[in-house]
C-alpha positions in Angstrom: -8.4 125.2 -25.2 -8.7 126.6 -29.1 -7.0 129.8 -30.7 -10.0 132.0 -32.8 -9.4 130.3 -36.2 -7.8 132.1 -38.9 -6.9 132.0 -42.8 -3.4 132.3 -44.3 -1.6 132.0 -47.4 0.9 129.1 -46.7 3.9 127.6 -48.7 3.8 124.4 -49.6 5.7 121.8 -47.5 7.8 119.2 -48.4 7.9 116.3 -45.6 9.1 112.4 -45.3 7.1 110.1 -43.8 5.6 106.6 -43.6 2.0 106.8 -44.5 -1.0 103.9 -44.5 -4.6 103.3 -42.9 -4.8 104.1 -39.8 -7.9 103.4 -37.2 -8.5 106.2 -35.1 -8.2 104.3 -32.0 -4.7 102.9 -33.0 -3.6 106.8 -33.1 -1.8 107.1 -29.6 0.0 104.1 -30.3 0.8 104.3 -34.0 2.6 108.4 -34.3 5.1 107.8 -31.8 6.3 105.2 -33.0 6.4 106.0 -36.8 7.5 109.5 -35.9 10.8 108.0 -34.6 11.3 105.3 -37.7 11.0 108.2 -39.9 13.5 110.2 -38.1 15.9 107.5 -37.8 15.3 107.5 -41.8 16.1 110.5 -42.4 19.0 110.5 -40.1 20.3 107.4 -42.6 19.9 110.0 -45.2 21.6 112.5 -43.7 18.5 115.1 -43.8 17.1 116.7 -40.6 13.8 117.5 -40.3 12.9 121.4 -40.6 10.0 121.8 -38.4 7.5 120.3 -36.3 6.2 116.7 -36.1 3.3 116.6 -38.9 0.3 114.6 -39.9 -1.4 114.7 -43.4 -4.8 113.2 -43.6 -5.6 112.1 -47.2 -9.3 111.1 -46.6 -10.9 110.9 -43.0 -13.7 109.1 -42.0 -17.6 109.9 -41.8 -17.7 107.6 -38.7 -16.2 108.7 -35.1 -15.5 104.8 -34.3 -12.3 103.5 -32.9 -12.3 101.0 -36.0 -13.2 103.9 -38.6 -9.9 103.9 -40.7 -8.2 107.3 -42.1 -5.2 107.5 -44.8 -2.8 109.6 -43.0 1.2 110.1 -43.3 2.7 110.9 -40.1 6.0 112.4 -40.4 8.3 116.0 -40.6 9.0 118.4 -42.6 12.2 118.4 -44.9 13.8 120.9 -46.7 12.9 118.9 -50.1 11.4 116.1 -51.2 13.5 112.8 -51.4 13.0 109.7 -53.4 10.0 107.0 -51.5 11.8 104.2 -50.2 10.1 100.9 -48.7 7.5 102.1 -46.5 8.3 106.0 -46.7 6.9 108.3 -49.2 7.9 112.1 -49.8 5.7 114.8 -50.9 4.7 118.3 -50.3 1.3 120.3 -48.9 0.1 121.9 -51.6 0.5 125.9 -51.3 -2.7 128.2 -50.8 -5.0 129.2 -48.3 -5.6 127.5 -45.3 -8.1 127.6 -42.6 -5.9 127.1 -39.0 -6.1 126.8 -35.5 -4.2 125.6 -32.5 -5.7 123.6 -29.9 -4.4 122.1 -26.2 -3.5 118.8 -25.2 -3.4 115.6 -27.1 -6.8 114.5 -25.8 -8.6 117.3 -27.4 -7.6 117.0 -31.0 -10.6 115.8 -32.1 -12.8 118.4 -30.6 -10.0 121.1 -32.1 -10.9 119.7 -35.7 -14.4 119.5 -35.1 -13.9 123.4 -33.6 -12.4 123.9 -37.1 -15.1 122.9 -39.2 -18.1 124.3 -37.3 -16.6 127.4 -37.6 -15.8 126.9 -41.4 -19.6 125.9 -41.9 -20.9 129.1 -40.1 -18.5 131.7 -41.9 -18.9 129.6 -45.3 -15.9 128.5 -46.0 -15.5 125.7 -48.4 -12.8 123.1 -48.1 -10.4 121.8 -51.0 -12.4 118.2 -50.6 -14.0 115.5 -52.5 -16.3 112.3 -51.4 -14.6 109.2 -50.7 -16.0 105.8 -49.8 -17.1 106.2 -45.9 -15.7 109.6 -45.9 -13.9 112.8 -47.5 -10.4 113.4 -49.0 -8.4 116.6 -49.0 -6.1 118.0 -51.1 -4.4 119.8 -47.7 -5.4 118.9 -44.0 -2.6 118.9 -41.5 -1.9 118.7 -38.3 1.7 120.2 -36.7 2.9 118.8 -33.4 3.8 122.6 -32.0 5.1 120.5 -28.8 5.6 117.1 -27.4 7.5 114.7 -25.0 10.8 116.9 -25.6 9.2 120.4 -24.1 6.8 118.9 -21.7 6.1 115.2 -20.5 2.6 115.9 -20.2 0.2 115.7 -23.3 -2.2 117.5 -22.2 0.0 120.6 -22.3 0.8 120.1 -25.5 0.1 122.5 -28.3 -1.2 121.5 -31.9 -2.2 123.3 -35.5 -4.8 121.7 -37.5 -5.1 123.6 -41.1 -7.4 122.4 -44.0 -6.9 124.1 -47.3 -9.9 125.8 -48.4 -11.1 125.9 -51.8 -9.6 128.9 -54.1 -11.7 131.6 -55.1 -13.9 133.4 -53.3 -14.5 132.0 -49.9 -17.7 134.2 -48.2 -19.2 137.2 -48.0 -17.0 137.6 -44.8 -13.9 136.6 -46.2 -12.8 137.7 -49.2 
C-alpha cells in the first residue's frame, strides 16, 4: 500500500492552480473539477502542464473531521510561473529536502500521510512547519497525482507521492 519513505533533494516547482479552503470531506468532489478549470486555463494560455496533477497544502488541520478545513491549491506543474489571474494563482515549491512516499489508491491518502509522519517522528525528522490556528502550515507539502482516470478508471489503483519539506540542517542522528 506504501513505498519505504525516503529523503531527496528536489527542485523547486513552478505550478498554476486555483487555490482556497477546502473541507476534507469536499475533497473527491472539489480536485476533479478544479483540476480541469485549471487545465482549460492554461490551455487559454497556451502553456501545457509539465507533470503530474499536484496538490499544495498551505496549512492542514489538527482535526480529522469532514468539516475541518485546509488551504490547499490544486493544480499542475508549469514550466514557469505566470501572472494570478481571477481565481488562479502561480507559484513554485520551494527547493530542498523533502521527506517522500508513494501510496495506493485514492482512499488511502490519508493513511499514506499519516504513514509519512509516523515515520518522520520515529527517525526525527523535523518538518519546514509552523502553528496555525486549528492546525500547522508548511513551507512545502505536496501531493503528485502519479495516475488517474486517464491510465486506470479505478481509484484504487491509482498511485500517489506525498513529500513534506523537512527543516534544513541537520535532520537526525540517522540522517545526516
Amino acid at each position: 500500500m506504501f513505498t519505504e519513505p525516503k529523503m531527496e533533494v528536489c527542485p523547486p516547482v513552478a505550478y498554476a492552480g486555483i487555490r482556497g479552503l477546502v473541507s476534507m470531506g469536499e475533497l473527491g468532489e472539489v480536485i476533479p473539477r478544479r483540476l480541469d478549470e485549471c487545465l482549460r486555463w492554461l490551455a487559454e494560455k497556451g502553456v501545457t502542464p509539465n507533470g503530474a496533477p499536484l496538490i499544495r497544502y498551505h496549512t492542514c488541520p489538527d482535526s480529522h473531521s469532514p468539516d475541518a478545513l485546509m488551504d490547499i491549491c490544486i493544480g499542475w506543474p508549469i514550466p514557469t510561473t505566470l501572472p494570478a489571474e481571477g481565481n488562479f494563482v502561480s507559484d513554485s515549491l520551494p527547493e530542498g529536502r523533502y521527506a517522500s512516499l508513494v501510496y495506493k489508491g485514492v482512499e488511502n491518502g490519508f493513511a499514506g500521510n499519516k504513514a509519512l509522519i509516523d515515520w518522520a517522528r520515529k527517525s526525527r525528522v523535523r518538518w519546514e512547519s509552523w502553528e496555525v490556528k486549528g492546525g500547522e502550515g508548511f513551507a512545502g507539502r505536496v501531493e503528485h497525482m502519479l495516475d488517474g482516470p486517464e491510465d486506470d478508471p479505478n481509484p484504487s489503483n491509482w498511485r500517489t507521492q506525498v513529500a513534506i519539506k523537512i527543516q534544513s540542517g541537520r535532520v537526525s542522528d540517522n540522517y545526516p
